[in-house]
C-alpha positions as CSV (number, residue, x, y, z in Angstrom):
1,X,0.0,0.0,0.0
2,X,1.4,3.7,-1.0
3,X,1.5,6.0,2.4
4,X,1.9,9.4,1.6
5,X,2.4,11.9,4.5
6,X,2.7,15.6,3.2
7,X,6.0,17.3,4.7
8,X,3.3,19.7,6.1
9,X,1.9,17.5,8.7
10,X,5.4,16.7,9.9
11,X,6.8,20.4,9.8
12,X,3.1,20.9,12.2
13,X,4.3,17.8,14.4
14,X,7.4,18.8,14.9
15,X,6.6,22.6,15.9
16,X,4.6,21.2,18.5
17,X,0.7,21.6,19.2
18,X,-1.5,24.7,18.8
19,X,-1.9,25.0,22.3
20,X,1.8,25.2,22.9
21,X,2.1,27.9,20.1
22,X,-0.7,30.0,21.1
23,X,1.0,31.6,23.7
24,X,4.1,32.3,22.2
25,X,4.6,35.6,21.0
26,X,5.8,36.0,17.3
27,X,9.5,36.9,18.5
28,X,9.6,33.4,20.0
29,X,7.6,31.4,16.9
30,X,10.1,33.2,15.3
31,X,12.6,31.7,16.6
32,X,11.2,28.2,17.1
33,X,10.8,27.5,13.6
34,X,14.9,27.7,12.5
35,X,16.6,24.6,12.2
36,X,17.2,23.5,15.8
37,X,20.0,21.4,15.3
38,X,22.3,24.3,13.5
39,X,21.7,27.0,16.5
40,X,19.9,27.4,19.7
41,X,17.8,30.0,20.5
42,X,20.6,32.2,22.2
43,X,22.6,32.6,19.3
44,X,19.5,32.9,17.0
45,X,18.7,35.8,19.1
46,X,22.1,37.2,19.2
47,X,22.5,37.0,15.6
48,X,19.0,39.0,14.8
49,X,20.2,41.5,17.5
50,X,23.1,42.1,15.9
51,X,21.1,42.6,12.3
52,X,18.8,44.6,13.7
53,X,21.3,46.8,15.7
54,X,23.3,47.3,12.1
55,X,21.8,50.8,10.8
56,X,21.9,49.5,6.7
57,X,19.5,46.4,7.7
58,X,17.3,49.1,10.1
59,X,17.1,51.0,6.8
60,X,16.2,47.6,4.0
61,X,13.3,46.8,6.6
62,X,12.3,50.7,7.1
63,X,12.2,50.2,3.0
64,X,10.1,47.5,3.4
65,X,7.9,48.9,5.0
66,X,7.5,52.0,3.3
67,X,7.7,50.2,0.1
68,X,10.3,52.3,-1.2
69,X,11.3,52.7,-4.9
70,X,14.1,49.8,-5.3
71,X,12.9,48.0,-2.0
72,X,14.2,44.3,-1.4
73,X,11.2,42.0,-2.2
74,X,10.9,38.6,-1.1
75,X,11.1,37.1,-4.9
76,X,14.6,39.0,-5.0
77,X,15.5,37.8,-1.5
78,X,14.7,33.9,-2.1
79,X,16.6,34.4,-5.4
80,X,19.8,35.2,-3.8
81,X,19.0,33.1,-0.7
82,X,18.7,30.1,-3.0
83,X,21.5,31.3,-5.2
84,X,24.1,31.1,-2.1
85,X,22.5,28.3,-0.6
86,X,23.7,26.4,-4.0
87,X,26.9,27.7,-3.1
88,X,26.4,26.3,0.0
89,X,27.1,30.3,1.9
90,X,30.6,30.7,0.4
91,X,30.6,33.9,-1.0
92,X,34.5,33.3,-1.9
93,X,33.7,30.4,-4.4
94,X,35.3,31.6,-7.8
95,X,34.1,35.4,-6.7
96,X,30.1,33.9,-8.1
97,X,28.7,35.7,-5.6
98,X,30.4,39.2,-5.9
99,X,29.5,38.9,-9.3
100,X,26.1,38.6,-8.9
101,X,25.7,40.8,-5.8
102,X,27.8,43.7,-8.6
103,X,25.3,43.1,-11.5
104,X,22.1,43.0,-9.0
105,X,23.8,46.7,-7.7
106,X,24.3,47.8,-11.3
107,X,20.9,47.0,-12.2
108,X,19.8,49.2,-9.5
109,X,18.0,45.9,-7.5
110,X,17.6,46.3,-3.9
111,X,20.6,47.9,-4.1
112,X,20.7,48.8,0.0
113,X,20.7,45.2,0.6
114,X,23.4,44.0,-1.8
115,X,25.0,46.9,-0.7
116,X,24.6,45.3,3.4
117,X,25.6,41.9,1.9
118,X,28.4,42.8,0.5
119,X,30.0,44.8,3.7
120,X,28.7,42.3,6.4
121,X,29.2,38.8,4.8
122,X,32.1,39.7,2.3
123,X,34.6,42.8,3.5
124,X,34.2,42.4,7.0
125,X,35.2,38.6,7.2
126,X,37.9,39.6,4.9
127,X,39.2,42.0,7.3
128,X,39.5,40.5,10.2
129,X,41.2,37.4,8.4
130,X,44.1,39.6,6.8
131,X,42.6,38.6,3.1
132,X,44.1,35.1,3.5
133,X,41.2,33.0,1.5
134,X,42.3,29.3,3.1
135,X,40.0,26.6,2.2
136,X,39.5,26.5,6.3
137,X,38.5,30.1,6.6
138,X,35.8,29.9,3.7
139,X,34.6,26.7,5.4
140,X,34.1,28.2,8.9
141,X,32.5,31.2,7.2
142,X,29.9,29.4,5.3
143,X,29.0,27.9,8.6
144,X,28.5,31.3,9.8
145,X,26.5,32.6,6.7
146,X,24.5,29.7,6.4
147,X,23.5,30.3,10.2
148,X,23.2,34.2,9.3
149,X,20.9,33.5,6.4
150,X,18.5,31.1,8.0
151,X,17.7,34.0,10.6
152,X,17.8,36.6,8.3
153,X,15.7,34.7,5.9
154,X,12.8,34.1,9.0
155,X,13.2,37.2,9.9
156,X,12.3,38.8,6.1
157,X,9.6,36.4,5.5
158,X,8.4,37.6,8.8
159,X,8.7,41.0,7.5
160,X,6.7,40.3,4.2
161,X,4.2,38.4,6.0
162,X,3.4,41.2,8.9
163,X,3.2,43.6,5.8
164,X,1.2,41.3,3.3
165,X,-1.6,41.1,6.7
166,X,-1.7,44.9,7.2
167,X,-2.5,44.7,3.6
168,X,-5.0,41.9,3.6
169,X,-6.6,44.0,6.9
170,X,-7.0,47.2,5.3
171,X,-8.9,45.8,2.6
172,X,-11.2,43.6,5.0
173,X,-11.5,47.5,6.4
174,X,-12.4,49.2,3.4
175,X,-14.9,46.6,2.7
176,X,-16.6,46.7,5.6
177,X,-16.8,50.7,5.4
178,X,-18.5,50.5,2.6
């Protein structure tokens, strides 16, 4: 016999129960629903602090929200997430990366956030390692990016969800005005 069970059900088995989720406030669903067995919640949380204390990713979600001209959208954002997750998060493989984040910039996409990328996961790193591209360093930094990504990747769809609901709330509004 053919037993099919949909990866939905067991994504909802694995988060737990309704009741359980309930009472947990969005920060913390947040949080619960990144891979477990990459990070725990403490660095999860110290990671987002640290993106949300950086003033250039203060201003790509204060674009989001405003829905400014040139804004990062989510079908540019999973692009580029699933571009570097091919990569698997090594952003010094063959210079791909920097060549895609420089077209996306010349093209005028998003460029805040390439612009963000590119200082955060690419000159900083390169700093602090005295431009020395060992096969260990890149290897210990795609760990880090790949742990980087996953929050920041929650934390956008988060984002674009909140935003999508205002949406979907002012026209349940308007409707009911009328």
């Amino acid at each position: 016999m053919y037993n099919f069970i949909p990866k939905r059900k067991e994504k909802i088995k694995k988060s737990g129960n309704l009741e359980e989720n309930k009472n947990l406030s969005p920060e913390e669903l947040f949080l619960k629903d990144i891979d477990e067995e990459i990070i725990d919640n403490s660095e999860k949380e110290r990671i987002l602090r640290k993106f949300l204390e950086n003033n250039k990713f203060k201003e790509i979600i204060s674009d989001i929200e405003t829905e400014e001209k040139e804004m990062l959208n989510l079908t540019q954002f999973k692009r580029f997430y699933d571009f570097i997750k091919e990569k698997k998060f090594d952003f010094f493989d063959e210079k791909k990366a920097i060549d895609f984040i420089e077209k996306q910039r010349e093209r005028k996409i998003a460029t805040k956030f390439y612009e963000f990328v590119r200082e955060e996961f690419i000159e900083k790193p390169l700093k602090t390692k005295e431009k020395e591209l060992t096969d260990e360093f890149r290897i210990s930094e795609s760990k880090k990016n790949k742990q980087n990504f996953q929050v920041l990747e929650k934390y956008l769809l988060y984002i674009f969800g909140k935003k999508r609901m205002e949406k979907e709330l002012d026209k349940v509004k308007k409707t009911e005005v009328e």
